[in-house]
C-alpha positions as CSV (number, residue, x, y, z in Angstrom):
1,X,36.5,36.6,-54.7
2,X,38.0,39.7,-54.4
3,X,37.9,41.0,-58.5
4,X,34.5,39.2,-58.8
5,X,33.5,42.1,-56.0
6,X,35.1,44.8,-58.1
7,X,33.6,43.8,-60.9
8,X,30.3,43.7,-59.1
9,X,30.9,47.5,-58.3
10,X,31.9,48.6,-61.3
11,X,29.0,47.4,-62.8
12,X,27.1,48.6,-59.8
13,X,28.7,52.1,-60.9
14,X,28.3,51.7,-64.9
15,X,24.8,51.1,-64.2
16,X,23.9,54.6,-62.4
17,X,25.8,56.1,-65.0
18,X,23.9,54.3,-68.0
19,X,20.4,55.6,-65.8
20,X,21.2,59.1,-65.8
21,X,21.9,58.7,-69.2
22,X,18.8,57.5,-69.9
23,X,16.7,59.9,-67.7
24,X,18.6,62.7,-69.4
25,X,17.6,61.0,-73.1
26,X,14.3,60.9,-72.2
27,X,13.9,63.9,-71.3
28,X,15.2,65.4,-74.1
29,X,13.1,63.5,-76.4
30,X,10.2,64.4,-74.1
31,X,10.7,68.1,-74.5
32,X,11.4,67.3,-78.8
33,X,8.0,65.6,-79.1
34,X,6.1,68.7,-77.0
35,X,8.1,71.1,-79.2
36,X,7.0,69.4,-82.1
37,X,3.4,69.2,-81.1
38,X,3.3,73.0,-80.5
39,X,4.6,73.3,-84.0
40,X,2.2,71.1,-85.5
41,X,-1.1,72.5,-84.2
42,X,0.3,76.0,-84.5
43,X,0.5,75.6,-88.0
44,X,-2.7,73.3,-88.6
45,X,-5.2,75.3,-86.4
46,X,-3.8,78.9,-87.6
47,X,-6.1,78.7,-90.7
48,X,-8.6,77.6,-89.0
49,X,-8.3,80.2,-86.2
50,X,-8.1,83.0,-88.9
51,X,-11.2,81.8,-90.4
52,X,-12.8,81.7,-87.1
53,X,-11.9,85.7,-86.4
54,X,-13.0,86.2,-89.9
55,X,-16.7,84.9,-89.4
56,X,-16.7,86.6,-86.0
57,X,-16.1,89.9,-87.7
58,X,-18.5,89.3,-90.3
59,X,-21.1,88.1,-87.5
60,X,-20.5,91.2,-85.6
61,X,-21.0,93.8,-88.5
62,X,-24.0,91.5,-89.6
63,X,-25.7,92.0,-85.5
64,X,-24.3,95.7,-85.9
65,X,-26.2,96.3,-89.3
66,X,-29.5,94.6,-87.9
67,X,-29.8,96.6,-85.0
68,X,-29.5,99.9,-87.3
69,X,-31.9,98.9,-89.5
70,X,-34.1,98.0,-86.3
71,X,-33.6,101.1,-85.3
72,X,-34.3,103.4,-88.5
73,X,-36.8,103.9,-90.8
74,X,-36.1,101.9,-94.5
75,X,-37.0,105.3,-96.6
76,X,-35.8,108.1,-94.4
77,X,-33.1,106.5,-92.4
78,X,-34.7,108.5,-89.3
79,X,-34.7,106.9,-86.2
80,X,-38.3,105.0,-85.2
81,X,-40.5,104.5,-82.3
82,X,-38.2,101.5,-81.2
83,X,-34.6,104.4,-80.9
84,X,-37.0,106.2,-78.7
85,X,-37.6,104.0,-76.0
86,X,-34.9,103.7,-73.0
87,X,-32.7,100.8,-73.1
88,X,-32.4,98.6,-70.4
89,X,-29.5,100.5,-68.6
90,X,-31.2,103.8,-69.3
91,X,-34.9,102.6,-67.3
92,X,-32.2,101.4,-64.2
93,X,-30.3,104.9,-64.1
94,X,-33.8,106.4,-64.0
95,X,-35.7,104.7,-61.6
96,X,-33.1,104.5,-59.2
97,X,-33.0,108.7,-59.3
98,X,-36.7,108.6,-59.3
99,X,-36.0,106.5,-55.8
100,X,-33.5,108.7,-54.3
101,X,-35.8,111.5,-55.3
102,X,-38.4,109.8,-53.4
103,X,-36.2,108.6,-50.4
104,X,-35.0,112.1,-50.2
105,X,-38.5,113.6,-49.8
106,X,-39.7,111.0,-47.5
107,X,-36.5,111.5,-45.1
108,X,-36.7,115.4,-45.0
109,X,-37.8,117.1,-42.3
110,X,-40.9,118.9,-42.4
111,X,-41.8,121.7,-40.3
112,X,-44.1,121.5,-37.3
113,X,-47.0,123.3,-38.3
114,X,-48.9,125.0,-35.3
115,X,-52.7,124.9,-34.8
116,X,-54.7,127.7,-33.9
């Protein structure tokens, strides 16, 4: 009874060892197959990611060109009514000074004036 206990053990301890094992296969092969993925769509999705930057730049010189020739006159190249009016940013920036302006008048102190 005695050796069939051993036996029982050593299995017991064979069987830890052949686990470990295995977690430490699988892992291995786990970290392969991501590797390999990386790989993969690193070199399948570069062409496509150059082509992508390649359109953008195209797109952003085409937006660039429009808004000069929105901008200019098609004979003389001088700048038209639509240069002359503020952008967006510019009609903030000066209605908020045209408000401090008027905050500061309204705030200052006047003089008493006497009567006579």
């Amino acid at each position: 009874m005695r050796q069939f206990a051993d036996l029982i053990r050593h299995a017991h301890d064979r069987s830890h060892v052949s686990i470990d094992n295995a977690k430490l296969i699988s892992t291995g092969l786990l970290a392969l197959i991501a590797a390999t993925v990386i790989l993969a769509s690193t070199f399948l999705f570069s062409p496509l990611l150059k082509k992508l930057r390649n359109e953008h730049r195209q797109t952003m010189a085409f937006e660039k060109r429009l808004t000069l020739l929105a901008h200019t006159d098609a004979l003389t190249g001088l700048n038209n009514r639509s240069s002359l009016q503020p952008g967006p940013r510019q009609s903030l920036r000066r209605a908020g000074a045209q408000r401090r302006r008027l905050l500061h008048a309204a705030c200052r102190p006047r003089p008493l004036q006497e009567h006579q």
